[in-house]
Each structure stands twice: as structure tokens, then as C-alpha cells.
N, C-alpha and C positions, 0 to 999 in steps of 0.2 A: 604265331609269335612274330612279331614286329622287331627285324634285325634292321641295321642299319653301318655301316661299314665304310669310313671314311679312310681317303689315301690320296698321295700327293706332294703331303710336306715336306720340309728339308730344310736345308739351310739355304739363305738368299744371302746377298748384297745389298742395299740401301739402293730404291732404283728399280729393280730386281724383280720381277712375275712369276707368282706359282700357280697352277689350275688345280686344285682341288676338287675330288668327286667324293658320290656318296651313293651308294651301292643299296638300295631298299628293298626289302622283301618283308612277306607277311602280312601286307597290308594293301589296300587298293591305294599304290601309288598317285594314279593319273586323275585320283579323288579328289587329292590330300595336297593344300598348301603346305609348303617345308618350310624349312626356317635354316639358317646359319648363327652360328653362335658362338662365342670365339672366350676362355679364360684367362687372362694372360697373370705373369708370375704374381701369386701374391693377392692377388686379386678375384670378384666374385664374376660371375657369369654376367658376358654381355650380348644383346642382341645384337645381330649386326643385320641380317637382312631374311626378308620374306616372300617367297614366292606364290603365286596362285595356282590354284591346280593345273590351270590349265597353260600357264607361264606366260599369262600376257601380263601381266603387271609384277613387280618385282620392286621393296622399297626397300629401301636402306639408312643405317645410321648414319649421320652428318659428317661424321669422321672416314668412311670408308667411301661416301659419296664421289662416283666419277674416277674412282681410281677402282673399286671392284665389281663386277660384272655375275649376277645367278641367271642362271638356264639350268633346264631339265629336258632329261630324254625322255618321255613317256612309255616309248616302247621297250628302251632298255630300263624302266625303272630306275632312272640315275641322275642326281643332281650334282650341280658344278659349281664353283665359286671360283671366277677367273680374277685371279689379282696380282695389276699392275702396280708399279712405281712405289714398292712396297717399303715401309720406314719400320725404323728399331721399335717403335710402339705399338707395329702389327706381331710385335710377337708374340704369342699364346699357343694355346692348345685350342682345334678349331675343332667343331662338330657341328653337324646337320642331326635338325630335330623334325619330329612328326608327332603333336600334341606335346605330350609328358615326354614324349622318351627323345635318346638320345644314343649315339652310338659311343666308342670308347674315343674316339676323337684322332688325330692326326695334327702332331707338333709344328709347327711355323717357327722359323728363327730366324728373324732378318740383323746381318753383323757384318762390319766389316771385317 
């Protein structure tokens, strides 16, 4: 079974850096390009960025471009979403995907 277990979030300041990970089991990790993907209030599911298996390439939305950072640990099974200089319109509900699925996600709230 394909778990996936995001944690991290919180509240920020405008400005402000969260790292976010994401905890994978059930599946050949070190296979498997990830994904980050971010809901915010109101609104429908956005990509925001994707990894390669093997995490040498890593692309991202225009909007999160240079201010967010993915790496993956292979051996821990564990992806990360390092995000700098974070604004009021990163806030959503963030998850890391593998295919279809999806974990239950991990809240972001940047306010001052």
C-alpha cells in the first residue's frame, strides 16, 4: 500500500521559510519521480513542482520559481520542499504525490 505522510507546516511571516518533508512507503521510492502540490483556500489543486527519481532535475511552477527548493533522500525514502521568502498567497494545504495518490497533506499559513 502506497502511504505517503507529509509534515512541517505552520504558521510563517511574509519573508519567512518552512521545509517540508514527506515520509513514503509502499512503493519503490528511488524509482519514483514525486511531485509537490499545493491547494490553497477555495481553490482547485495546483502543481507546484517535480522531482526525478533520481533527483537530478527538479522543475517547478513560475510562481514558486527561486524561492522553493525539492530534494529527496533515497535512502530515507523522504522528500522535501525547502521554502524560502514565503508570501500570503503560499498559503494552502501542501502535499507530495507519487502517480494518482496523495497523502493527507500538511497546512502552510503565511500571515502576519
Amino acid at each position: 500500500e502506497v502511504k505517503l505522510v507529509e509534515s512541517g507546516g505552520g504558521l510563517v511571516q511574509p519573508g519567512g521559510s518552512l521545509r517540508l518533508s514527506c515520509a513514503a512507503s509502499g512503493f519503490s521510492f528511488s524509482r519514483s519521480a514525486m511531485n509537490w502540490i499545493r491547494q490553497a483556500p477555495g481553490k482547485g489543486l495546483e502543481w507546484i513542482s517535480t522531482i526525478t527519481d533520481s533527483g537530478g532535475i527538479a522543475r517547478y511552477v513560475d510562481s514558486v520559481e527561486g524561492r522553493f527548493t525539492t530534494s529527496r533522500d533515497n535512502g530515507l525514502n523522504t522528500l522535501y520542499l525547502q521554502m524560502n521568502n514565503l508570501k500570503p498567497e503560499d498559503t494552502a494545504v501542501y502535499y507530495c504525490s507519487v502517480g494518482s495518490t496523495r497523502g493527507l497533506g500538511t497546512q502552510v499559513t503565511v500571515s502576519s
